[in-house]
C-alpha positions as CSV (number, residue, x, y, z in Angstrom):
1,X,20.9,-5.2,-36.2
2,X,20.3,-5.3,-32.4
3,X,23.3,-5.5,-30.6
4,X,23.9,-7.9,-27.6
5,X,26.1,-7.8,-24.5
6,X,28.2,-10.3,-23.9
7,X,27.4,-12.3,-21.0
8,X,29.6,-12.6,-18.2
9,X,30.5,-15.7,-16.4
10,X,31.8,-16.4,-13.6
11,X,33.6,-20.0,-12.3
12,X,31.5,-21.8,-10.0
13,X,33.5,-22.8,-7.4
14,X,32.6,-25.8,-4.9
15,X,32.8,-24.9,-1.3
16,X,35.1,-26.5,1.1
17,X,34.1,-26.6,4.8
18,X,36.6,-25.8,6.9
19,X,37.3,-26.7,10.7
20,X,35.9,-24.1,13.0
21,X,34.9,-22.4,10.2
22,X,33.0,-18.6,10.9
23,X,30.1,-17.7,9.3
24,X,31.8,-14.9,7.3
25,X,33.9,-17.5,5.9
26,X,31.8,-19.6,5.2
27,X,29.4,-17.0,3.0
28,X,32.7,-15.5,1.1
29,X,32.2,-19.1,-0.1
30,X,28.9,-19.3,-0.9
31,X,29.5,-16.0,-3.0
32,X,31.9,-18.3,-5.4
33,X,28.5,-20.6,-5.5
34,X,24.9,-20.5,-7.7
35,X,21.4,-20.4,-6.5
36,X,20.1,-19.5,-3.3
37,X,23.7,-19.6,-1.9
38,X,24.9,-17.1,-4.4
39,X,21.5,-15.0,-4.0
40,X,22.7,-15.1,0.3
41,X,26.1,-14.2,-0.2
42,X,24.8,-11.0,-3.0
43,X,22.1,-9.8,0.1
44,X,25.4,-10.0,2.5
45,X,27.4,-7.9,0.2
46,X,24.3,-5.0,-0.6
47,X,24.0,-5.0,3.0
48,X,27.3,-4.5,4.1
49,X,27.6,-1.3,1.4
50,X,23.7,0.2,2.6
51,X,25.9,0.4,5.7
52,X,28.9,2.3,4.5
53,X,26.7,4.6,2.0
54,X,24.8,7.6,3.7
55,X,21.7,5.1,3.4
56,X,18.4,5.6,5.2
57,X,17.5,1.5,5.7
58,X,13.8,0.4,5.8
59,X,12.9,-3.2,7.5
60,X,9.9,-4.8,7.0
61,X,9.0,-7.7,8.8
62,X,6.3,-10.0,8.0
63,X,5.5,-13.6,9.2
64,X,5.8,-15.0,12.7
65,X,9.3,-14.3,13.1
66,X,9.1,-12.9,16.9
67,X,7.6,-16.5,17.9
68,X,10.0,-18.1,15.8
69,X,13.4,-16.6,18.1
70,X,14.5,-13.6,15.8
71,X,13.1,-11.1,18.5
72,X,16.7,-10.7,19.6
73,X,18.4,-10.3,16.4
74,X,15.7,-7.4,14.5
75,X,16.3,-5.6,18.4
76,X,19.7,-5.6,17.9
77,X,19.5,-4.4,14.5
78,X,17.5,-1.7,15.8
79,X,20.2,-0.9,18.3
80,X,22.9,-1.3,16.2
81,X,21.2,0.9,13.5
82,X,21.4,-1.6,10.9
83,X,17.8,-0.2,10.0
84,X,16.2,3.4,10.9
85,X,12.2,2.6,9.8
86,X,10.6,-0.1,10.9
87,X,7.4,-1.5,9.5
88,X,5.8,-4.6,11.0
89,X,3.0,-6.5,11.3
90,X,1.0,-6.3,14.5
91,X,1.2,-9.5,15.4
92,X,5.3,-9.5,15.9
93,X,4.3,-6.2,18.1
94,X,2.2,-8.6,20.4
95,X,4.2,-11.0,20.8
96,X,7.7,-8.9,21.5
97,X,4.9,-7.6,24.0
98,X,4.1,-10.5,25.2
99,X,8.4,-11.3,26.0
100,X,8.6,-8.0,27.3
101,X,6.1,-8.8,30.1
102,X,8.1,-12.4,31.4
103,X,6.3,-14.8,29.3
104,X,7.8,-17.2,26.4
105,X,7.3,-19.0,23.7
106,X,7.5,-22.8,23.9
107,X,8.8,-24.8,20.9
108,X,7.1,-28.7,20.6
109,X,7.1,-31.4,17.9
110,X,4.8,-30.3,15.0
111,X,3.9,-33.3,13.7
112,X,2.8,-35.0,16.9
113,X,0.6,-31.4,18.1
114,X,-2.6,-32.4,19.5
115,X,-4.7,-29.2,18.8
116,X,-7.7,-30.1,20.3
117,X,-5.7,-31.4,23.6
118,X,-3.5,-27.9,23.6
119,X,-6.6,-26.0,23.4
120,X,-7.9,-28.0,26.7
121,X,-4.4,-27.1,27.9
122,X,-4.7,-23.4,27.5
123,X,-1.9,-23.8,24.7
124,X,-2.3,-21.5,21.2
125,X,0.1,-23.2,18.3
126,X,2.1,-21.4,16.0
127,X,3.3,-24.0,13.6
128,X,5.9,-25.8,16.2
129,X,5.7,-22.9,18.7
130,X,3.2,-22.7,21.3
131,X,2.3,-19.7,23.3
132,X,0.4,-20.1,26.8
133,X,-3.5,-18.3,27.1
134,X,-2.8,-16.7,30.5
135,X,-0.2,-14.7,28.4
136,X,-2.6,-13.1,26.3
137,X,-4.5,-11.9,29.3
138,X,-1.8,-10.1,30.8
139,X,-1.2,-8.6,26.9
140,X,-4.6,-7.3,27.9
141,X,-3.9,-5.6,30.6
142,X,-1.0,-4.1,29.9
143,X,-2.7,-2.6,27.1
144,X,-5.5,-1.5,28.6
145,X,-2.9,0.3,31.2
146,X,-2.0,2.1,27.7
147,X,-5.0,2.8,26.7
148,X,-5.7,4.5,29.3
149,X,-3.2,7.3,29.5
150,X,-3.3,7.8,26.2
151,X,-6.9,8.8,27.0
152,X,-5.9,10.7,30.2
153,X,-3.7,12.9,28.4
154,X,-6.0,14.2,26.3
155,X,-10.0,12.8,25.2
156,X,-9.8,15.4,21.9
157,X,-6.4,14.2,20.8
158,X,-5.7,12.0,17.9
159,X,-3.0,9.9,17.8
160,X,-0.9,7.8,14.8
161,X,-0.4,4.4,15.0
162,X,3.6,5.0,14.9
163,X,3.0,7.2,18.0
164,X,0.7,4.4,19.4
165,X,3.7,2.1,19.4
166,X,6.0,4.3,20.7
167,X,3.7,4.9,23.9
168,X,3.7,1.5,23.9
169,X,7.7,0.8,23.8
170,X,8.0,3.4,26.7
171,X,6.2,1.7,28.7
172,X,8.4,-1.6,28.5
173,X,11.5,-2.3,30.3
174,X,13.5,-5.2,28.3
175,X,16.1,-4.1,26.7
176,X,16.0,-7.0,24.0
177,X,12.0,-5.7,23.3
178,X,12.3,-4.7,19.8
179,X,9.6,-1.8,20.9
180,X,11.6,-0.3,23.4
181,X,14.9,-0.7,21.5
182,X,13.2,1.7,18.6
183,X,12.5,3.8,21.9
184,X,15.8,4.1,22.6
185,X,17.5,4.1,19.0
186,X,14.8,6.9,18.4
187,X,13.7,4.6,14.9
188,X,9.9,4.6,14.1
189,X,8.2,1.8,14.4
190,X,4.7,1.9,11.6
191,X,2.1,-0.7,11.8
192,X,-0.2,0.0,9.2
193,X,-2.6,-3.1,9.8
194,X,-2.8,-2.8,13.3
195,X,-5.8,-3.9,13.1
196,X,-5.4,-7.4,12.2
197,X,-3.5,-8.6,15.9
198,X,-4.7,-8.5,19.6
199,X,-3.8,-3.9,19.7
200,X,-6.4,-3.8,17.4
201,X,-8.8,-6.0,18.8
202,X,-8.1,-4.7,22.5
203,X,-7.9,-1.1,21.0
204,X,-11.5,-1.7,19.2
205,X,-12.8,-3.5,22.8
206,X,-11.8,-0.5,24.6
207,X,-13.0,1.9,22.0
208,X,-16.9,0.9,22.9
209,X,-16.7,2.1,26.3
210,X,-13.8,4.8,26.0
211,X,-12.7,7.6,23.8
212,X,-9.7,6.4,21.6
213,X,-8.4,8.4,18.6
214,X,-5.7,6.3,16.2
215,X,-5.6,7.6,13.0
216,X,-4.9,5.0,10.3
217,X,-3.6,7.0,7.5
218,X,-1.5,9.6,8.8
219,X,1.5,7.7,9.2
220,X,2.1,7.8,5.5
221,X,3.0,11.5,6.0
222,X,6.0,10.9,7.9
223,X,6.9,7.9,6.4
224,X,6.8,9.7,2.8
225,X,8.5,12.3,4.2
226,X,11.8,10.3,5.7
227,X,11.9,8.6,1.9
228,X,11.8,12.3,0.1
229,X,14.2,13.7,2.4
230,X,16.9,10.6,2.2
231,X,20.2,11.2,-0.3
232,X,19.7,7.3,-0.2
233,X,17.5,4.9,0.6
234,X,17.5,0.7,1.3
235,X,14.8,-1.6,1.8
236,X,15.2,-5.0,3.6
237,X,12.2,-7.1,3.5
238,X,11.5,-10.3,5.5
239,X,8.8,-12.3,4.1
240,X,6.1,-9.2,2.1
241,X,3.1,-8.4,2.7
242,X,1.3,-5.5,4.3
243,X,5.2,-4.3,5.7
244,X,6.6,-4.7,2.1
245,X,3.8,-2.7,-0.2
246,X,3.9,0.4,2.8
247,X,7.4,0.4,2.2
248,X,7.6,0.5,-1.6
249,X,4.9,2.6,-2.1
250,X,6.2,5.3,-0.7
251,X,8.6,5.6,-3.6
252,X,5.2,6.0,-6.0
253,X,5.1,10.1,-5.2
254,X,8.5,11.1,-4.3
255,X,10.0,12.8,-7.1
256,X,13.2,12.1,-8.5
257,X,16.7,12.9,-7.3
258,X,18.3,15.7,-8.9
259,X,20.5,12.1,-10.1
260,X,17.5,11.2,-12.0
261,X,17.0,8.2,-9.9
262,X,13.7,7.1,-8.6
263,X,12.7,4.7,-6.0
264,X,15.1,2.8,-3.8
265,X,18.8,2.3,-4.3
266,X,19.1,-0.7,-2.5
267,X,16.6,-3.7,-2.0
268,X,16.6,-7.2,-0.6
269,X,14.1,-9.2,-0.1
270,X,13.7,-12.9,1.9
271,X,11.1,-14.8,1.0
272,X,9.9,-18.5,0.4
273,X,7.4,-17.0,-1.7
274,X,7.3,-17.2,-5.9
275,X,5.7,-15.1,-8.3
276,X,3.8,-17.3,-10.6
277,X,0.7,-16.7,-7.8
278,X,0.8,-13.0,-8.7
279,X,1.0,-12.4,-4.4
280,X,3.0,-9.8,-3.0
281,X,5.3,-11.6,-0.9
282,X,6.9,-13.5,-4.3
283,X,6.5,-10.5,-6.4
284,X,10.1,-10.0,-7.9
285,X,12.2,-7.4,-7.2
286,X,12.2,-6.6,-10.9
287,X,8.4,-6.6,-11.0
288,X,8.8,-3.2,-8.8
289,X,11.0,-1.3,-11.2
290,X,8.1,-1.3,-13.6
291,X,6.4,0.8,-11.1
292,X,9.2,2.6,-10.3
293,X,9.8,1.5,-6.4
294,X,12.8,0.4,-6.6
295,X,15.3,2.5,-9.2
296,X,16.6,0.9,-12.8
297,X,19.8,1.0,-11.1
298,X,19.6,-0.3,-7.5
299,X,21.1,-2.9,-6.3
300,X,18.9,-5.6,-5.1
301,X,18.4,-9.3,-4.6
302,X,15.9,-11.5,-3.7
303,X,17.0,-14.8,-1.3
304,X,14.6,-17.5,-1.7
305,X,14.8,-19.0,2.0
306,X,12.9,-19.1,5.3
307,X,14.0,-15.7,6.5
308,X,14.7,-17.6,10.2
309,X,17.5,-19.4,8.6
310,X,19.3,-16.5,6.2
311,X,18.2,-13.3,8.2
312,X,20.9,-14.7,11.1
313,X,23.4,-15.5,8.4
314,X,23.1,-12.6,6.6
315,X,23.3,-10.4,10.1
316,X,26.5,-12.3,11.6
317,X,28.3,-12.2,8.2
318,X,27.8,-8.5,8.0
319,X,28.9,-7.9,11.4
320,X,32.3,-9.6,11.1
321,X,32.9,-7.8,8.2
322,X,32.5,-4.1,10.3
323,X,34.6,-5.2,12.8
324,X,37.3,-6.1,9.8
């Protein structure tokens, strides 16, 4: 005869909004809740302990969360060290570039957008967000200033696209740049589909005329490396993707702890994604024990919610409770 644990329960308890109420506050509440409230007070409370623990935190960031206003927010996490890996897409890269060199981002109505006007008006839409043309020109150039003393150093030398992006950061000045706060914080940013943004299309244009080495595989080592040598290890992922697999796999050929465990300890993951597609992005975190990324063990959630609404939530609560 099998036998069966007996379930635990837990009173739901009805949240009552109080006046001036903080946003700690208000997510202790939320943790006395069910659904995707519960799920956002659980990622506030895995967070808050990756923090105490000895833990080595991953971020991945997916979807256009720079354009969206978070820029501030994943810098300051940086700073803070609420994370020490990055891993992004290229695309948040060019447009934290893009702020770095004095232009913005312009919010408009979505549902009255005129695309074929905006294009006449030298405007490029990101869902209700629209970026100006004459911004991506001076991303060129500032690139292209890259480019070139990276190829002044040295025409034989090869470089990796986490030391591409580091160049990169060094050669920005605001402080709220999420590429020059990993400068300063000394946390490595990896962009393994580089490619697929403006670098690598500005990287490829320059390529036909000058020598330009990035090698788009040797990243893994040293990311592989920081997982193997880490006594513990979190991942928190912002939407999937490209960011989320380069982060997880690296778990596939690290050997277990002398603990026995395997794969990461801690694991949350924001995502308006669902599994039934078989995509990435709304893979479960369960789905990844199976493979062993993240361990039998870990502590993990997964907060089904536009990551511009619960990453700022999840960061403020946390905060508050370091300074308690």
């Amino acid at each position: 005869m099998v036998s069966r644990k007996k379930t635990r329960l837990k009173e739901v308890k009805a949240i009552k909004i109080g006046k001036d109420m903080s946003v700690n506050t208000l997510v202790n509440g939320l943790g006395d809740c069910a659904f995707g409230a519960g799920r956002l007070a659980t990622a506030v409370e895995i967070y808050e302990e990756m923090l105490k623990e000895e833990t080595t935190k991953f971020l991945g960031i997916s979807g256009a969360l720079v354009p969206a206003g978070m820029r501030n927010i994943i810098a300051q996490m940086i700073r803070e060290r609420y994370v020490d890996v990055v891993v992004t897409t290229g695309a948040n890269l060019v447009h934290d570039i893009i702020e770095a060199l004095g232009d913005h981002h312009y919010k408009i109505g979505e549902a009255g957008a005129d695309d074929v006007l905006l294009r006449e008006q030298g405007m490029e839409r990101i869902y209700d967000v629209v970026v100006p043309e004459e911004a991506f020109a001076r991303l060129e150039d500032f690139l292209r200033s890259i480019f070139d003393k990276l190829d002044s150093k040295s025409r034989d030398k090869g470089y990796t696209i986490r030391e591409l992006t580091k160049v990169i950061g060094e050669n920005l000045s605001d402080r709220d740049s999420i590429l020059r706060s990993a400068v300063d914080s000394e946390v490595p940013i990896f962009c393994p589909a580089i490619a697929d943004s403006m670098i690598g299309l500005h990287a490829w244009i320059y390529k036909q005329m000058c020598p330009l080495k990035v090698d788009a595989f040797d990243d893994m080592k040293e990311l592989i490396e920081i997982f193997c040598e880490s006594a513990c290890t979190g991942a928190v992922i912002l939407g999937g993707g490209v960011p989320k697999n380069f982060i997880f796999q690296t778990a596939l050929i690290a050997p277990p702890r002398e603990t026995g465990q395997e794969g990461f300890d801690y694991a949350i993951q924001i995502t308006t994604d669902t599994p039934e597609n078989g995509g990435l992005s709304g893979a479960t975190l369960e789905e990844a024990k199976s493979w062993g990324k993240i361990g039998a063990k870990a502590k993990a959630v997964t907060v089904y919610c536009d990551a511009t609404i619960a990453l700022p939530l999840i960061i403020a609560a946390v905060r508050a409770r370091r300074r308690q």
